[in-house]
C-alpha positions as CSV (number, residue, x, y, z in Angstrom):
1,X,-83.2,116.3,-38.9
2,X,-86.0,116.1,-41.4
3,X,-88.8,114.4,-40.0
4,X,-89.9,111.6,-42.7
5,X,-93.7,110.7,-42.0
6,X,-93.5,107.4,-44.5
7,X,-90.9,106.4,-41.7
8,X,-93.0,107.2,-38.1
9,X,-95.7,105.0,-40.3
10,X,-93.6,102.2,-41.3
11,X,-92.5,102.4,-37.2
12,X,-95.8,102.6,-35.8
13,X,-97.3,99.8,-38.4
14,X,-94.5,97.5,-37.1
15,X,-95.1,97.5,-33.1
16,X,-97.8,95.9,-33.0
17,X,-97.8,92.3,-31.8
18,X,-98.2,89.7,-28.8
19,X,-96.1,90.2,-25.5
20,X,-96.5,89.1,-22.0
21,X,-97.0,90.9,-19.4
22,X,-96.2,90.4,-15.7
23,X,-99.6,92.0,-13.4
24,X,-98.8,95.6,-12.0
25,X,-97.7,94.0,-8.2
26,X,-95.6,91.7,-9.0
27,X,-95.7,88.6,-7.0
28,X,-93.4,85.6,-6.5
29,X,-95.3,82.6,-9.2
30,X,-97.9,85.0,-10.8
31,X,-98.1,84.3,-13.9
32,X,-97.5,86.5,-17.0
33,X,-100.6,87.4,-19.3
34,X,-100.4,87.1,-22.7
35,X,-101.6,90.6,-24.5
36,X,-101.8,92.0,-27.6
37,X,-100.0,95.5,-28.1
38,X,-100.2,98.2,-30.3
39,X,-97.9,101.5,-30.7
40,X,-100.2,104.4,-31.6
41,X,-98.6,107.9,-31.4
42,X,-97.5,108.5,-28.0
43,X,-99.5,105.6,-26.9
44,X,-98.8,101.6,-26.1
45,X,-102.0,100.4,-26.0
46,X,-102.7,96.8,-24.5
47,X,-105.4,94.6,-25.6
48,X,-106.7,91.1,-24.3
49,X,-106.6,89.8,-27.4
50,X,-106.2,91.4,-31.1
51,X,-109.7,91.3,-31.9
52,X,-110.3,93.5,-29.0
53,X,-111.5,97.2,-29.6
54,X,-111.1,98.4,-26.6
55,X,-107.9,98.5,-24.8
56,X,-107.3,97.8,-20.8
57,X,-105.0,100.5,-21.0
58,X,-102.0,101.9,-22.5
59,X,-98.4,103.1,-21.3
60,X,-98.1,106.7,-22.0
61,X,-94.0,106.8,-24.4
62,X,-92.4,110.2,-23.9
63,X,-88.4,111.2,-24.5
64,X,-87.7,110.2,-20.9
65,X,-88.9,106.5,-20.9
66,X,-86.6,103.9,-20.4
67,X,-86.8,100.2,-22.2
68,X,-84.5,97.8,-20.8
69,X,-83.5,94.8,-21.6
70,X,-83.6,92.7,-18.3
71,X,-83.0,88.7,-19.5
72,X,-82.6,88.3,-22.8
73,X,-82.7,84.1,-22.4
74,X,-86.4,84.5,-21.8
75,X,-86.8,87.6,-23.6
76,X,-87.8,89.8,-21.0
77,X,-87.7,93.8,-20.9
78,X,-89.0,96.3,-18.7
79,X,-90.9,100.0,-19.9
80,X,-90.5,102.8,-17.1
81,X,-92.1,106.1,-17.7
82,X,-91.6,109.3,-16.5
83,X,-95.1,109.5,-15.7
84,X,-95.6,107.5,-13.4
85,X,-92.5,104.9,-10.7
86,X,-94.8,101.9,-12.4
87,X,-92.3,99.5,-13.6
88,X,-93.8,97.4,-17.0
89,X,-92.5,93.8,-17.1
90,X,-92.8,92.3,-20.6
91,X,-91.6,89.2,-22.2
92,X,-91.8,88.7,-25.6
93,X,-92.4,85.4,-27.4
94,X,-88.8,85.0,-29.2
95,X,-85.7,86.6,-30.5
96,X,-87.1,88.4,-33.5
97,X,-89.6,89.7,-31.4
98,X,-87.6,90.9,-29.1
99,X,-85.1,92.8,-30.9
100,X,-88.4,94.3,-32.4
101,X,-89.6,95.6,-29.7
102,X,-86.3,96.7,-27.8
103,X,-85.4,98.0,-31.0
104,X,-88.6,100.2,-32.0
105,X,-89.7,101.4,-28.7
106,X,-86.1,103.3,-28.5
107,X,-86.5,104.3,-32.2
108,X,-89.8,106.0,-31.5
109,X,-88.5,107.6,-27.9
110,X,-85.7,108.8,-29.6
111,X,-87.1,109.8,-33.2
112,X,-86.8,113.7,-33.9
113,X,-91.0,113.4,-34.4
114,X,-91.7,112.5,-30.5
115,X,-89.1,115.2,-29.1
116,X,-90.6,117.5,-31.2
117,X,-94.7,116.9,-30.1
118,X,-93.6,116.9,-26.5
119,X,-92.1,120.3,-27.1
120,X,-95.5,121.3,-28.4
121,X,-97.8,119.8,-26.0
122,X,-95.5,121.4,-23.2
123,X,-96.3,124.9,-24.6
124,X,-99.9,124.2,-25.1
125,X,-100.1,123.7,-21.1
């Protein structure tokens, strides 16, 4: 498949946005803390807010990460990597968002353009 770069553009431009996100030991009553995401190549950076430069850290996408819809009443989905057993919790703020999300995070996993850099980067090692 012909890799259209107006497309990964269009993809990348669009994840960005507000989602919550449950703390890395997940407790019984913690709360979830509202951050601001952005998708940048292989990248999900998180932000505390979006006028933040400088991220808190980022979830590393490759062709083997999971997103799963966990309960879609209160919009909630869960990232897991290869890279790493962490588990990410993250709600977004509605529907729309949601689908966005669910729906563009598996887009970009499963886009011709990401198998095709891991491919590279593997050789490069």
């Amino acid at each position: 498949m012909e890799v259209d770069s107006d497309d990964i553009v269009l993809l990348l431009a669009q994840l960005t946005g507000s989602l919550y996100k449950l703390g890395a030991k997940k407790s019984v009553g913690k709360p979830w803390k509202r951050r601001f995401f952005r998708l940048r190549e292989n990248k999900l950076y998180y932000y505390l807010s979006e006028k933040d430069n400088q991220p808190i850290n980022f979830i590393l996408i490759d062709t083997d990460t999971l997103v799963v819809p966990i309960d879609c009443a209160i919009y909630h989905f869960q990232i897991k990597t290869s890279f790493t057993s962490r588990i990410y919790n993250l709600k977004a703020e509605n529907e729309q968002d949601y689908r966005k999300w669910l729906q563009g995070l598996n887009s970009f996993i499963n886009h011709d353009f990401l198998k095709g850099r891991f491919t590279c980067q593997q050789q490069n090692i």
